[in-house]
C-alpha positions in Angstrom: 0.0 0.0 0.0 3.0 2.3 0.7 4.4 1.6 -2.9 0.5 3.2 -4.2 0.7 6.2 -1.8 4.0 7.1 -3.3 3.3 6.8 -6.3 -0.2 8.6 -6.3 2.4 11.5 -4.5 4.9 11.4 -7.3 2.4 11.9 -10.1 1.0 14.9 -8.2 -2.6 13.0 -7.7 -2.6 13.3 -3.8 -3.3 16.9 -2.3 -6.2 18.1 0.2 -9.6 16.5 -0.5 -8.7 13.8 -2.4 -10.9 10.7 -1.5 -9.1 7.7 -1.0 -11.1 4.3 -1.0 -10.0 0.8 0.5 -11.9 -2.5 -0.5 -10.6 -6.0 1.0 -12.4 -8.8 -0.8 -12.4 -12.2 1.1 -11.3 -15.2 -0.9 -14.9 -16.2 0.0 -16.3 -13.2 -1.9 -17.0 -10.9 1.3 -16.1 -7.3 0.7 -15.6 -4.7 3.3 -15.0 -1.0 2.0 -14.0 2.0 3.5 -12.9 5.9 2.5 -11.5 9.1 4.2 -10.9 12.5 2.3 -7.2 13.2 2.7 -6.3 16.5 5.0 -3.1 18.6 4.9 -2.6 16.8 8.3 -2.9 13.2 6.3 -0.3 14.5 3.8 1.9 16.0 6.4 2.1 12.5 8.0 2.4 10.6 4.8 5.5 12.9 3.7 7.5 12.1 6.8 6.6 8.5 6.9 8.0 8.5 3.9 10.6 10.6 4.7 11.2 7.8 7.3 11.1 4.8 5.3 13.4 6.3 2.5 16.4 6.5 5.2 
């Protein structure tokens, strides 16, 4: 999921109010989905995980 956040941040997709949805399918065919709108708090975070990870 990291690898998709970075690239979504590379091509300049990501910025405030972007919705960003999440749907885990069972193998059995169950499906749970989820979303939040992205926040200059979200991205702040996400640029020094990042950061973080890259070191």
């Amino acid at each position: 999921m990291l690898s998709f956040v970075k690239a979504a941040s590379r091509a300049g997709v990501m910025d405030e109010g972007t919705l960003i949805e999440i749907t885990v399918t069972s193998s059995t065919g169950q499906t749970i989905s989820s979303n939040i709108r992205v926040k200059q708090s979200d991205l702040e975070f996400l640029g020094a995980l990042k950061d973080a990870l890259e070191d």
